[in-house]
Each structure stands twice: as structure tokens, then as C-alpha cells.
PDB file of the backbone (N, CA, C, O) and the ligand in Angstrom, with CONECT records:
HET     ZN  A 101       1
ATOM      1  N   UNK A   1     -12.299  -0.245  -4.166  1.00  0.00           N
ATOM      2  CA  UNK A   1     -10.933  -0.315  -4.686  1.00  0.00           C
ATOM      3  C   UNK A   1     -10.396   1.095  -4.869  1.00  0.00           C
ATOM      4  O   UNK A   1     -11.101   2.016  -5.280  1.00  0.00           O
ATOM      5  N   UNK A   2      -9.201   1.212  -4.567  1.00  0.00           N
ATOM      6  CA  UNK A   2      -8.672   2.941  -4.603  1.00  0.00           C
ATOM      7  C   UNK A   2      -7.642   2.815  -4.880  1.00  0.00           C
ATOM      8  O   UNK A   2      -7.090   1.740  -4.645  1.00  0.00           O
ATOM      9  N   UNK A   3      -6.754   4.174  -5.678  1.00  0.00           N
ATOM     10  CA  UNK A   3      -5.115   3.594  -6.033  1.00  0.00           C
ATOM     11  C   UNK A   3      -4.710   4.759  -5.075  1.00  0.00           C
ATOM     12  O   UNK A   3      -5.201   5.852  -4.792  1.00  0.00           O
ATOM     13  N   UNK A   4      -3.439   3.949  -4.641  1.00  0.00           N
ATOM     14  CA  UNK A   4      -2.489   4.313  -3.652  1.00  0.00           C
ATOM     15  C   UNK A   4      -1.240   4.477  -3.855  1.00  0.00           C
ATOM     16  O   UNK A   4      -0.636   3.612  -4.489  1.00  0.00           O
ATOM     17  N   UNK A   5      -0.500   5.727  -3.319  1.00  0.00           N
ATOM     18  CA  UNK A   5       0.804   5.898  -3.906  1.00  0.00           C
ATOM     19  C   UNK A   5       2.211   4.867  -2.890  1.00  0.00           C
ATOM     20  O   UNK A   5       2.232   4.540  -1.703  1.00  0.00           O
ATOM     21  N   UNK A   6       2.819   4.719  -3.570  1.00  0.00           N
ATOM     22  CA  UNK A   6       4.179   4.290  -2.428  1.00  0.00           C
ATOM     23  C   UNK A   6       5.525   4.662  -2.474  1.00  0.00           C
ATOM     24  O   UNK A   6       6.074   3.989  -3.347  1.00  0.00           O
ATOM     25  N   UNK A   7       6.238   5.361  -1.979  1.00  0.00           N
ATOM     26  CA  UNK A   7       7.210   5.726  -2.131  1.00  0.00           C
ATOM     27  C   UNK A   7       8.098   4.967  -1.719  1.00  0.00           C
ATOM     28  O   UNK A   7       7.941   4.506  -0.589  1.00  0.00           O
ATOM     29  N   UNK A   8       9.605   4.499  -2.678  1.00  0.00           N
ATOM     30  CA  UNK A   8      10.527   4.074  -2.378  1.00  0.00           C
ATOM     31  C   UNK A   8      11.924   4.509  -2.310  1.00  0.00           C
ATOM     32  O   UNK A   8      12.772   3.956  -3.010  1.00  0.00           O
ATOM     33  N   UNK A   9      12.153   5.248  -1.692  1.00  0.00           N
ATOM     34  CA  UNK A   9      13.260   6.352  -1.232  1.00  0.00           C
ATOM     35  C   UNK A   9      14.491   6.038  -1.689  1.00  0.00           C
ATOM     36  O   UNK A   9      15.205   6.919  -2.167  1.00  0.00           O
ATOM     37  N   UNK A  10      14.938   4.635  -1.596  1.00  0.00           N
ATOM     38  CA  UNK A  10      16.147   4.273  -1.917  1.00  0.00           C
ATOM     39  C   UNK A  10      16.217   2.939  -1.906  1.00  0.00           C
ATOM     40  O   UNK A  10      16.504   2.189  -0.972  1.00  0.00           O
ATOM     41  N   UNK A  11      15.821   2.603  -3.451  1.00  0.00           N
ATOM     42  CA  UNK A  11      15.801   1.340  -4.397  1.00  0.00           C
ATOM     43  C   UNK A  11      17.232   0.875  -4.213  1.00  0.00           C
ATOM     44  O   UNK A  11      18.239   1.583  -4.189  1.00  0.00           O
ATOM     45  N   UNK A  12      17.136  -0.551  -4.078  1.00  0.00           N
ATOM     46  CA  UNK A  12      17.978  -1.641  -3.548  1.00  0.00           C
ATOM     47  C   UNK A  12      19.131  -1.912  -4.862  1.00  0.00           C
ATOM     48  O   UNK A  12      20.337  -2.151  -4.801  1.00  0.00           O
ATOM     49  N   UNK A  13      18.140  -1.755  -6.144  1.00  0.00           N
ATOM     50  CA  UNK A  13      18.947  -1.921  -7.470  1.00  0.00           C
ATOM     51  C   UNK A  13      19.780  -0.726  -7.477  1.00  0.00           C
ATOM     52  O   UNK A  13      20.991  -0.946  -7.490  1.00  0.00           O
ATOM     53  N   UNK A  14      19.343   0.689  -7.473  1.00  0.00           N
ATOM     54  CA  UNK A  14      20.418   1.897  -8.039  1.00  0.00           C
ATOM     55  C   UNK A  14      20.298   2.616  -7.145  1.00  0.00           C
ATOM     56  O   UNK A  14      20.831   3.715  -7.303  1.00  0.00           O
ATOM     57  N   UNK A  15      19.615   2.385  -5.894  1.00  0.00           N
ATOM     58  CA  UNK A  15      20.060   3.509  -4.878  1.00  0.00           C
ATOM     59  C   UNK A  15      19.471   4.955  -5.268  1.00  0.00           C
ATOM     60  O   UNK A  15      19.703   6.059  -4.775  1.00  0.00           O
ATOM     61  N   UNK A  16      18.737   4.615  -6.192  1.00  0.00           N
ATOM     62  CA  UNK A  16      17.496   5.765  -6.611  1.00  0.00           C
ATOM     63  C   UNK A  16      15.883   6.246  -5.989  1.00  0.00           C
ATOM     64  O   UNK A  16      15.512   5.719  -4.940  1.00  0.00           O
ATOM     65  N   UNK A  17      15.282   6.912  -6.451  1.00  0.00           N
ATOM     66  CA  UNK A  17      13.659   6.787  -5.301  1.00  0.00           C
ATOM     67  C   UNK A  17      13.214   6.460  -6.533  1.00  0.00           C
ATOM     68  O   UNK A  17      13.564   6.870  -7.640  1.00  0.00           O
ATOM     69  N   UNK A  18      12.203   5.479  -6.126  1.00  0.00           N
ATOM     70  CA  UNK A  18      10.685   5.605  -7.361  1.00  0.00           C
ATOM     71  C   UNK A  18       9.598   5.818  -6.148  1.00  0.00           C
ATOM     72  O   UNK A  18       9.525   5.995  -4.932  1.00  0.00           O
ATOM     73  N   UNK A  19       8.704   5.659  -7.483  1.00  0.00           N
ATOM     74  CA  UNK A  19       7.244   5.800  -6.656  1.00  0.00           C
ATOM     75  C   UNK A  19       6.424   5.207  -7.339  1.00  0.00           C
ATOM     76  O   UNK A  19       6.416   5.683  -8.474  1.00  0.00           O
ATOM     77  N   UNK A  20       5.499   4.140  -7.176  1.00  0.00           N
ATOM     78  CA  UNK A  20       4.835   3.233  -7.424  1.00  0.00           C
ATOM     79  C   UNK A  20       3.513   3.202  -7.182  1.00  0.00           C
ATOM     80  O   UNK A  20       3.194   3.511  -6.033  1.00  0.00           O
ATOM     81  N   UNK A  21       2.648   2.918  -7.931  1.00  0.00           N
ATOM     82  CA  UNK A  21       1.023   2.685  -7.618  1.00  0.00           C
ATOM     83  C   UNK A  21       0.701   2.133  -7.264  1.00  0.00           C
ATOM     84  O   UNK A  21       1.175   1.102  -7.741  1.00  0.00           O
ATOM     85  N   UNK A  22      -0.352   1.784  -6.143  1.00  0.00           N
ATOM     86  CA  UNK A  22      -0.404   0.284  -5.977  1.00  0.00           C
ATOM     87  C   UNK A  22      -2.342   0.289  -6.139  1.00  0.00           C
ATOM     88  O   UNK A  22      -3.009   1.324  -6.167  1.00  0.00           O
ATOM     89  N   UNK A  23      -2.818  -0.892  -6.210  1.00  0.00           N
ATOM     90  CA  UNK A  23      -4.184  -1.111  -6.559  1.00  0.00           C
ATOM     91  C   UNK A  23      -4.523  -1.492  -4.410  1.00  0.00           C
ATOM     92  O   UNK A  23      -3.943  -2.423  -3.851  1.00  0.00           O
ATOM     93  N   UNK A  24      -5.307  -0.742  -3.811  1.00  0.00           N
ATOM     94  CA  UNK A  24      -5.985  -1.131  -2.691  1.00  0.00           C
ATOM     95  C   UNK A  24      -7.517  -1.854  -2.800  1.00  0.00           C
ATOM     96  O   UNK A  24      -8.402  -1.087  -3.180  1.00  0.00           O
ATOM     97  N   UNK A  25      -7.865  -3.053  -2.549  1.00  0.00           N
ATOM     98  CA  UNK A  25      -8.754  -3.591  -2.445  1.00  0.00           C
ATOM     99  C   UNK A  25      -9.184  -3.422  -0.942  1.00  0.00           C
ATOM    100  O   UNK A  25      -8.267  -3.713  -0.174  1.00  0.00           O
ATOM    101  N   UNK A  26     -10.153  -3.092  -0.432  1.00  0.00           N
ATOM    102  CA  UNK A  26     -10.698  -2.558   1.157  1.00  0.00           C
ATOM    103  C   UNK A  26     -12.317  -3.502   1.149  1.00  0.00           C
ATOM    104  O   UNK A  26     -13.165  -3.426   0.259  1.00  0.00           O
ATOM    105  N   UNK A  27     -12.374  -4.118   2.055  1.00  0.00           N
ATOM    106  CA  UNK A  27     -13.564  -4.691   2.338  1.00  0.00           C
ATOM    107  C   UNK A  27     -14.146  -3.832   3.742  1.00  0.00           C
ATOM    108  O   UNK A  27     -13.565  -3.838   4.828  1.00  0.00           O
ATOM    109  N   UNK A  28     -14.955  -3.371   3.553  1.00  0.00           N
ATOM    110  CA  UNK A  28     -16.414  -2.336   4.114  1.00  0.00           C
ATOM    111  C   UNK A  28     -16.966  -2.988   5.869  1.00  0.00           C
ATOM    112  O   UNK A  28     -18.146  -3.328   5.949  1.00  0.00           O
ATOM    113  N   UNK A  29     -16.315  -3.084   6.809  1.00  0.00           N
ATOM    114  CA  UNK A  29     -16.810  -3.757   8.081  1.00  0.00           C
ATOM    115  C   UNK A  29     -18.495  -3.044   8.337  1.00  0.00           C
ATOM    116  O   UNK A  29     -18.777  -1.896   8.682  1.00  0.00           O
ATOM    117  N   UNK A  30     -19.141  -3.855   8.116  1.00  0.00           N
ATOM    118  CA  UNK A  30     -20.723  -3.022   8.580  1.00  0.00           C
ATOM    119  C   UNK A  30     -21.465  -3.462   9.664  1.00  0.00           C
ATOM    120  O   UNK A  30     -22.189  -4.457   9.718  1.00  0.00           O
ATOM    121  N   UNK A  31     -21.222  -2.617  10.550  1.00  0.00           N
ATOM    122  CA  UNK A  31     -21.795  -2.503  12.152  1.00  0.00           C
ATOM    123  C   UNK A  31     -22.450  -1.819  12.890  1.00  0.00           C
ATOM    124  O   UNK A  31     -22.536  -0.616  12.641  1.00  0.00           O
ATOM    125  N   UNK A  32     -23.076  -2.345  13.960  1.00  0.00           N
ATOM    126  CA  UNK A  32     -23.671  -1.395  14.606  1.00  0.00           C
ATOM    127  C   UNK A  32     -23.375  -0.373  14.757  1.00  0.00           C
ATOM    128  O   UNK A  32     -22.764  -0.739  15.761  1.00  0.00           O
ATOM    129  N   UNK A  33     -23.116   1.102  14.726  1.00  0.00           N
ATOM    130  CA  UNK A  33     -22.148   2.018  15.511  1.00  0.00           C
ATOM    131  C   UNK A  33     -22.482   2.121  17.200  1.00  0.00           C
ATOM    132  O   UNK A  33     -23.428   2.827  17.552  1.00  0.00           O
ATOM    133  N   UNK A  34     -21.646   1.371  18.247  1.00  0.00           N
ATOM    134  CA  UNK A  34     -22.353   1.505  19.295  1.00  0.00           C
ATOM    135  C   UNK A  34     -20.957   2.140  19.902  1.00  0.00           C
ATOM    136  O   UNK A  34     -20.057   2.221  19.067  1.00  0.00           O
ATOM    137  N   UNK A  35     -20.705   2.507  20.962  1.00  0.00           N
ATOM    138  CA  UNK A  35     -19.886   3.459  21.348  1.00  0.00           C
ATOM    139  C   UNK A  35     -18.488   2.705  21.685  1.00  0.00           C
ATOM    140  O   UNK A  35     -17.478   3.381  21.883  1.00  0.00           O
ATOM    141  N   UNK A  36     -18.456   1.322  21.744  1.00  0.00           N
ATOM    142  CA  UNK A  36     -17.584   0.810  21.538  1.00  0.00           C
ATOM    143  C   UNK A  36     -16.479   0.655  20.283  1.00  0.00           C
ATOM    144  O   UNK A  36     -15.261   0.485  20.245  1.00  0.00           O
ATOM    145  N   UNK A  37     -17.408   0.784  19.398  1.00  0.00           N
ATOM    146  CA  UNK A  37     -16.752   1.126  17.924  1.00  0.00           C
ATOM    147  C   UNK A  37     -15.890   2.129  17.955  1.00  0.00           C
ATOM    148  O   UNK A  37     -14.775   2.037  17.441  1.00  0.00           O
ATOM    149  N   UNK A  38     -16.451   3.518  18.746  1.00  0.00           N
ATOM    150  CA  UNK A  38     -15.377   4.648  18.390  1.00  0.00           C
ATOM    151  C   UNK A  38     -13.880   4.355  19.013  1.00  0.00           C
ATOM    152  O   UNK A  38     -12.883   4.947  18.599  1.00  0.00           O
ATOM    153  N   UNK A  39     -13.854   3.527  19.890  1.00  0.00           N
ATOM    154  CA  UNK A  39     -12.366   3.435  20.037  1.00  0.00           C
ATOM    155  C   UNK A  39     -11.384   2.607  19.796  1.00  0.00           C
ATOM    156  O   UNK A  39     -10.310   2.508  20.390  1.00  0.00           O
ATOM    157  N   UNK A  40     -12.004   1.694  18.417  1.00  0.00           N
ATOM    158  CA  UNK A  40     -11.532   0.736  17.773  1.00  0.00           C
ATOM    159  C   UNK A  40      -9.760   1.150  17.360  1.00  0.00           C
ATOM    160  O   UNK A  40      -9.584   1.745  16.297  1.00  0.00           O
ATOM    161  N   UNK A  41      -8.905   0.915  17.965  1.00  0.00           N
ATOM    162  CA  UNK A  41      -7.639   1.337  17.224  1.00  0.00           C
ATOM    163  C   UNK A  41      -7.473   1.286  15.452  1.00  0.00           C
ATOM    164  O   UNK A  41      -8.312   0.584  14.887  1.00  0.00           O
ATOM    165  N   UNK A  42      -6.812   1.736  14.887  1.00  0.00           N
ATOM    166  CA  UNK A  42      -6.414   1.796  13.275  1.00  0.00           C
ATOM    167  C   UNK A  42      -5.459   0.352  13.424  1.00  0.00           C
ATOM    168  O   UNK A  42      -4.870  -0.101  14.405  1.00  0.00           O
ATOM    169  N   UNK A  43      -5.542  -0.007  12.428  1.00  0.00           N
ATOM    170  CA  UNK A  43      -5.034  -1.702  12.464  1.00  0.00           C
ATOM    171  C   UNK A  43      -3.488  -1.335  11.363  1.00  0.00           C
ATOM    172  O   UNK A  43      -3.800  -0.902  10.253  1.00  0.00           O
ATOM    173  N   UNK A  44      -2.316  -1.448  11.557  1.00  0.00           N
ATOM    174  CA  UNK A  44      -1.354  -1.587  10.702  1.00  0.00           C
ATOM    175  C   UNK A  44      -1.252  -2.861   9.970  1.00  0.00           C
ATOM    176  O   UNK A  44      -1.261  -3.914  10.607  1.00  0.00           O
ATOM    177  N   UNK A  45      -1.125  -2.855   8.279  1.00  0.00           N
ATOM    178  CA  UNK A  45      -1.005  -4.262   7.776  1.00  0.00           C
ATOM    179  C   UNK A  45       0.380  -3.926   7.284  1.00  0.00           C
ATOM    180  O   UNK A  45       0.719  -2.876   6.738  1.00  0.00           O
ATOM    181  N   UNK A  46       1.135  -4.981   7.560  1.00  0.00           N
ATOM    182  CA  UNK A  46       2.319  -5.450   7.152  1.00  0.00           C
ATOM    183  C   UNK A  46       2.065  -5.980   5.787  1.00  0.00           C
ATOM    184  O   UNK A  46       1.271  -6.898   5.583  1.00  0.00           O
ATOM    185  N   UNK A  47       2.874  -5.281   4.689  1.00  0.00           N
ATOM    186  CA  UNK A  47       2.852  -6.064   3.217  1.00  0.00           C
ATOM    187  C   UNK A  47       4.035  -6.403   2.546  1.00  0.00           C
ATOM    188  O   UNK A  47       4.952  -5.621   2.796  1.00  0.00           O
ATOM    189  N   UNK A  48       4.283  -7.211   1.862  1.00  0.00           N
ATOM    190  CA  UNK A  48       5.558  -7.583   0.837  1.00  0.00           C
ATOM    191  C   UNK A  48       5.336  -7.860  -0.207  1.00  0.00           C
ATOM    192  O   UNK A  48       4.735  -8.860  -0.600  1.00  0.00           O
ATOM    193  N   UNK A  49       5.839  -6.922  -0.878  1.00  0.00           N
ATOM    194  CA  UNK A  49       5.961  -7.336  -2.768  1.00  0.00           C
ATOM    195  C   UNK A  49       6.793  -7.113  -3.468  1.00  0.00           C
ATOM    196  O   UNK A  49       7.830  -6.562  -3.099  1.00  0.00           O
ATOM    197  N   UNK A  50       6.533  -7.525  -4.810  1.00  0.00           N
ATOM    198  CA  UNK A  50       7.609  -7.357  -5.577  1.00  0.00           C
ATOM    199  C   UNK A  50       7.355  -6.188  -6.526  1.00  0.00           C
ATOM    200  O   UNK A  50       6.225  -6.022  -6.986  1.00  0.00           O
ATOM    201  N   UNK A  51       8.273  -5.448  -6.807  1.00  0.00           N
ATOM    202  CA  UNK A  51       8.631  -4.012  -7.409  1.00  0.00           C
ATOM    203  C   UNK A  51       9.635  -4.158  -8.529  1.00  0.00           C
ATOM    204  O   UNK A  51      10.514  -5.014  -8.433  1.00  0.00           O
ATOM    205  N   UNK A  52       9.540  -3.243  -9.753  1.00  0.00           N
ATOM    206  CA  UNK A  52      10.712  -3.798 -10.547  1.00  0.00           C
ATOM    207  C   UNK A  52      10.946  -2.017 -10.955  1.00  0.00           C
ATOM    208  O   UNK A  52      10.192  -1.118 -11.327  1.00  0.00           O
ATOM    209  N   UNK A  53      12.595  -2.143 -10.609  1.00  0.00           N
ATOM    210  CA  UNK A  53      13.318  -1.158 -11.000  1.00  0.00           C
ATOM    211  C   UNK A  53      13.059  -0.539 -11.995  1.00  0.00           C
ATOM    212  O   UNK A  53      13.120  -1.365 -12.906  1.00  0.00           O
ATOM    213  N   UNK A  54      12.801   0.426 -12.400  1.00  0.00           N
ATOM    214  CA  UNK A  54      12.835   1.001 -13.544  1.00  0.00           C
ATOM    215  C   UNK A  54      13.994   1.809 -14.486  1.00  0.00           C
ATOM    216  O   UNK A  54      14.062   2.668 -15.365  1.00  0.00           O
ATOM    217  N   UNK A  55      14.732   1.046 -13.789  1.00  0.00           N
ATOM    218  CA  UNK A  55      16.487   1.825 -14.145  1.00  0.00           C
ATOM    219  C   UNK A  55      17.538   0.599 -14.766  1.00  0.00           C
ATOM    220  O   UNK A  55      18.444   0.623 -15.599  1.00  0.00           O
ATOM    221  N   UNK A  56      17.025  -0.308 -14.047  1.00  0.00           N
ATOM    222  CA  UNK A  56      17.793  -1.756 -14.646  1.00  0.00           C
ATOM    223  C   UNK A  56      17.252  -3.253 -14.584  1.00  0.00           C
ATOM    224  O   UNK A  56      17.675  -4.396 -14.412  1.00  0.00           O
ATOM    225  N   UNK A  57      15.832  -2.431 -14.876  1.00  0.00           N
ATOM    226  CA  UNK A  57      14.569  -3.663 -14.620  1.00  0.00           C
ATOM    227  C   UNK A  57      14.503  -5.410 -13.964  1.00  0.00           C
ATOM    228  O   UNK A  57      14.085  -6.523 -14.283  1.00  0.00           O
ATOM    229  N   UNK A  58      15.262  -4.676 -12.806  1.00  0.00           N
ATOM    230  CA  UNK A  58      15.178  -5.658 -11.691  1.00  0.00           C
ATOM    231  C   UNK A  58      14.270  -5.880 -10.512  1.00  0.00           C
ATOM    232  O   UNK A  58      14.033  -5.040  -9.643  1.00  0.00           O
ATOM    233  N   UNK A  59      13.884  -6.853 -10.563  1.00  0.00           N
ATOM    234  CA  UNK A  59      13.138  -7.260  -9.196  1.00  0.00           C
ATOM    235  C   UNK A  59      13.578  -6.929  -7.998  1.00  0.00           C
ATOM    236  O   UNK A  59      14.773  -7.084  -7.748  1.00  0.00           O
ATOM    237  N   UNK A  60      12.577  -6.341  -6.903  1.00  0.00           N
ATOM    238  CA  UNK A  60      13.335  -6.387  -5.243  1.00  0.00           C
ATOM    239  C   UNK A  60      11.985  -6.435  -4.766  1.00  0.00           C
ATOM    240  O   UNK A  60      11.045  -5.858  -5.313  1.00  0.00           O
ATOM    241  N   UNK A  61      11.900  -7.256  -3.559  1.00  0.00           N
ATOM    242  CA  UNK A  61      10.925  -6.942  -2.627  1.00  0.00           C
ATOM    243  C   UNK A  61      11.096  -5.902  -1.700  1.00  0.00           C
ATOM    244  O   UNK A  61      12.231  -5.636  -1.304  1.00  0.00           O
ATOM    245  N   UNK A  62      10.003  -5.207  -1.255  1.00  0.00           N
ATOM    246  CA  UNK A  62      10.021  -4.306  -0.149  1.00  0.00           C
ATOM    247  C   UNK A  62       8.876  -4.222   0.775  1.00  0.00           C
ATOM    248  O   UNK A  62       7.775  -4.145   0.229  1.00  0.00           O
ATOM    249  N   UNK A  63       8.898  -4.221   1.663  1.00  0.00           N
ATOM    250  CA  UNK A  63       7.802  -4.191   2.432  1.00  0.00           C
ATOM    251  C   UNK A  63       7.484  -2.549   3.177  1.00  0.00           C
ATOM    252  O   UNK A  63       8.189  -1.659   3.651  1.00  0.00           O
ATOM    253  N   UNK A  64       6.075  -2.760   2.965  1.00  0.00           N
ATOM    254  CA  UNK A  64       5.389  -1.747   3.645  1.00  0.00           C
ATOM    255  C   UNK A  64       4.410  -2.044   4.518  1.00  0.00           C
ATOM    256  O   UNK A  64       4.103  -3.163   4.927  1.00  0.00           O
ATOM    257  N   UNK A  65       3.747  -0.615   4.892  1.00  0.00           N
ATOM    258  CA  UNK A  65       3.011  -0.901   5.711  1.00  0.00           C
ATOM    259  C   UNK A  65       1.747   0.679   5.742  1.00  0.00           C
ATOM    260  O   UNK A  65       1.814   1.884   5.982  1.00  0.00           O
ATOM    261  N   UNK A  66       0.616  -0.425   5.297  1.00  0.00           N
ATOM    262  CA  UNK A  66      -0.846   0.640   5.091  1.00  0.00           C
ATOM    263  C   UNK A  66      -1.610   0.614   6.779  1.00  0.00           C
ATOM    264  O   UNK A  66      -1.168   0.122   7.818  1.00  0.00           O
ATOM    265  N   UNK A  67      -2.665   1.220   6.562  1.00  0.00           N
ATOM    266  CA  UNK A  67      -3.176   1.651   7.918  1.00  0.00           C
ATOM    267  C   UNK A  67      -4.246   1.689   7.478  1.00  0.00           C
ATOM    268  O   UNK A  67      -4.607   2.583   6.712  1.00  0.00           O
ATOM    269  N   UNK A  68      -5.215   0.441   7.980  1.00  0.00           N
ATOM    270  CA  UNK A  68      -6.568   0.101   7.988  1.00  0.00           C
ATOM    271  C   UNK A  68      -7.451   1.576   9.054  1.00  0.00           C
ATOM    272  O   UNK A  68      -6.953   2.535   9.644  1.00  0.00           O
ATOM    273  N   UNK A  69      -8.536   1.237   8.932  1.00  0.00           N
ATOM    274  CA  UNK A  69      -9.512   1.824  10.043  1.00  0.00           C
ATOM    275  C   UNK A  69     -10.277   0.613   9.995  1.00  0.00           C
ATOM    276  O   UNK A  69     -10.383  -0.225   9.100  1.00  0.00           O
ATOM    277  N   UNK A  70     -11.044   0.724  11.705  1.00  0.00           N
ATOM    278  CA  UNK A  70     -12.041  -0.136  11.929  1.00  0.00           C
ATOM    279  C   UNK A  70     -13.328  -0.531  10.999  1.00  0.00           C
ATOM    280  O   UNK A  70     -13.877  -1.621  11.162  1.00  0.00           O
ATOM    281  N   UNK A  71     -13.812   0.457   9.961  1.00  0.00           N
ATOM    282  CA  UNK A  71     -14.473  -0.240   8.725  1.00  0.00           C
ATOM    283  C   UNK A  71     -14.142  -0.029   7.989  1.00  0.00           C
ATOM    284  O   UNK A  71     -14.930   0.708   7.397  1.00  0.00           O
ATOM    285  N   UNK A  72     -13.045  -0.254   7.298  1.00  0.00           N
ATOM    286  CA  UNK A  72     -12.128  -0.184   6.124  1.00  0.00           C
ATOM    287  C   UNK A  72     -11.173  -1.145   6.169  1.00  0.00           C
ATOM    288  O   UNK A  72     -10.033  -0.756   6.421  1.00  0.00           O
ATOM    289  N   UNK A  73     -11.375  -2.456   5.963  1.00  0.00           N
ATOM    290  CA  UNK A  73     -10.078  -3.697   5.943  1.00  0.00           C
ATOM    291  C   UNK A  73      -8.954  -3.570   4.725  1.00  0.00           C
ATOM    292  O   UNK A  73      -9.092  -2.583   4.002  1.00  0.00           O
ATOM    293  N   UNK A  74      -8.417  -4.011   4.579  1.00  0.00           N
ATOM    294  CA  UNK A  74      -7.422  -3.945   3.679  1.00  0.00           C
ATOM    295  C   UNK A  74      -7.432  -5.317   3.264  1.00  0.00           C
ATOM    296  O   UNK A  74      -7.146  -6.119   4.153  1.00  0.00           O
ATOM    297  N   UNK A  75      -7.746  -5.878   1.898  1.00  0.00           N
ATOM    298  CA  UNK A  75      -8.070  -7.181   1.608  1.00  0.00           C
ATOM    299  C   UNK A  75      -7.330  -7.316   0.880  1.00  0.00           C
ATOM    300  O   UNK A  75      -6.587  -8.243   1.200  1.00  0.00           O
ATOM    301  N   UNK A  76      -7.022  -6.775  -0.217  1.00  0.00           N
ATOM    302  CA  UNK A  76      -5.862  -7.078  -1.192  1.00  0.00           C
ATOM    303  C   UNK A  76      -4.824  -6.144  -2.345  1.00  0.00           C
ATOM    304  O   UNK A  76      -5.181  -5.640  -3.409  1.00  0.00           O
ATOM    305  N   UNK A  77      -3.730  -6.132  -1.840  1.00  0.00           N
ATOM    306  CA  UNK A  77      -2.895  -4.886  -2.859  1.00  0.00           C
ATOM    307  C   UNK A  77      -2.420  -5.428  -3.486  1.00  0.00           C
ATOM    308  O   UNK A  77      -1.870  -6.456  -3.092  1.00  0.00           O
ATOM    309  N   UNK A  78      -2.358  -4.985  -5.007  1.00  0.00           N
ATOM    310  CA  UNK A  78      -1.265  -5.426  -6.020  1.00  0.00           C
ATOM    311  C   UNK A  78      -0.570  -4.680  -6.427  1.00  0.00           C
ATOM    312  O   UNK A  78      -0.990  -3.531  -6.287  1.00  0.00           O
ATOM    313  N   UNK A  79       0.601  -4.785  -7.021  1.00  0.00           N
ATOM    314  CA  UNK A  79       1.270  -3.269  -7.347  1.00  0.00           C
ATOM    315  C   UNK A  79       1.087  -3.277  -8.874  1.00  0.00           C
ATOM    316  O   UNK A  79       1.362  -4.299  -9.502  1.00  0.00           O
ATOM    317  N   UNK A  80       0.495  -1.841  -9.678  1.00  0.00           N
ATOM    318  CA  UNK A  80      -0.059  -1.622 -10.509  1.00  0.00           C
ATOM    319  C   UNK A  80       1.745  -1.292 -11.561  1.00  0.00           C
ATOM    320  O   UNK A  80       2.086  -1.750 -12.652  1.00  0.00           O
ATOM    321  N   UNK A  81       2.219  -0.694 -10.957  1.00  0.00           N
ATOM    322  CA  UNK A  81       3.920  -0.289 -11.698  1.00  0.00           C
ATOM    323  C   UNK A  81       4.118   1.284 -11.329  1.00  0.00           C
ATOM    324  O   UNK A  81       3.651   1.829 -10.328  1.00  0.00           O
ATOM    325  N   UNK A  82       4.738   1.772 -12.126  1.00  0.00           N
ATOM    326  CA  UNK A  82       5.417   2.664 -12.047  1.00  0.00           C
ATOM    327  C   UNK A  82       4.511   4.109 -12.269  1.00  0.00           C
ATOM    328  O   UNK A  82       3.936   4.460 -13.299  1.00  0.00           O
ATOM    329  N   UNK A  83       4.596   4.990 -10.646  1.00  0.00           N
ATOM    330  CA  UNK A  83       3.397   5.792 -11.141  1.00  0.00           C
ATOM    331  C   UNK A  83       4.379   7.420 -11.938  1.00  0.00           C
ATOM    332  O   UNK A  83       5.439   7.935 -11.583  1.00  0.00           O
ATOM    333  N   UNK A  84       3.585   7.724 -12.880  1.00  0.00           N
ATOM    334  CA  UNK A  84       4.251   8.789 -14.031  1.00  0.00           C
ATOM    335  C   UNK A  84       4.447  10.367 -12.962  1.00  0.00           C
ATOM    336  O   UNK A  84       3.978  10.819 -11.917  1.00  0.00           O
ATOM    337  N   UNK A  85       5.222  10.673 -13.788  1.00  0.00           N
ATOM    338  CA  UNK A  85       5.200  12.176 -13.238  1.00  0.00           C
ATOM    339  C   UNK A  85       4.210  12.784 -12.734  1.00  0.00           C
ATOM    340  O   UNK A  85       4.249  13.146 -11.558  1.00  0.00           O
ATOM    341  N   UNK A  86       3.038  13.032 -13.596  1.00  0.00           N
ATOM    342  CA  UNK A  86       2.030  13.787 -13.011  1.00  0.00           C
ATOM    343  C   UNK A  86       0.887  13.141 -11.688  1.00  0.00           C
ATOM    344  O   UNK A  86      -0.164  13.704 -11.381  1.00  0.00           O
ATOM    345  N   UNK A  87       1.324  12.065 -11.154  1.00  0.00           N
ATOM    346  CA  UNK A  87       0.845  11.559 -10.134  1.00  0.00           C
ATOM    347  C   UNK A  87       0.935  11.710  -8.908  1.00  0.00           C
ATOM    348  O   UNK A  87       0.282  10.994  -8.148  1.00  0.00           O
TER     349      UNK A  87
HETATM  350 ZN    ZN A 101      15.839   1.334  -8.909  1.00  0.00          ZN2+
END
């Protein structure tokens, strides 16, 4: 599990940026390494969630998009909230 940043450039509610944490859950692919492996492409996951403004504490979905590697799945993100300044 690892936390991950997300940037939202221009929030749907105020037309503001936040930036958000999100919780990455990654499940571990364990394989042979045979030479076929090395040219496994990086897998893009398409995600949608819900985000809440922090300006007029409204809901919006937004979708993103993380970037697996061949043993590193992407199993489950939640969004943790609002990440603070020093993040
Ligand atoms: Zn906003």
C-alpha cells in the first residue's frame, strides 16, 4: 500500500487546483523473470472517484489515470482527502 499524490488543476466547483491523497493498494505479480517479461508494456488504469471541494464542500467526480508495471497491479485506490501543504 503507498500514498499517492493527485493533482486537480481546475476543480469543477471553484475553478481552483487542489491536490489530494489518494491510498494505492498494488498487488505484487510473482514470476518467472524469463525474457519475455522484460517487454511487458506498463498497463494504464482508468479510475473514477469522488473528491470533495474544499472551498464549498462539494462533491465532483474526476477521473484519472495511474500507470501499473508488469509486477505491480493496481488493486484498489481510495481517496484519503485533502493532502496539506507540506506534502
Ligand atoms: Zn474546488
Amino acid at each position: 500500500m503507498s500514498i499517492e499524490y493527485l493533482e486537480i488543476p481546475k476543480c469543477p466547483k471553484c475553478s481552483d487546483g487542489h491536490r489530494y491523497k489518494l491510498k494505492v493498494e498494488r498487488s505484487m505479480v510473482i514470476k518467472m523473470m524469463t525474457e519475455a517479461d522484460f517487454d511487458e508494456p506498463q498497463r494504464k488504469v482508468r479510475l473514477t472517484r469522488i473528491f470533495t471541494c474544499p472551498t464549498n464542500s462539494e462533491e465532483f467526480q474526476a477521473r484519472f489515470v495511474l500507470t501499473d508495471t508488469s509486477s505491480d497491479r493496481i488493486k484498489n485506490v481510495s481517496v484519503v482527502g485533502l493532502a496539506d501543504g507540506n506534502e
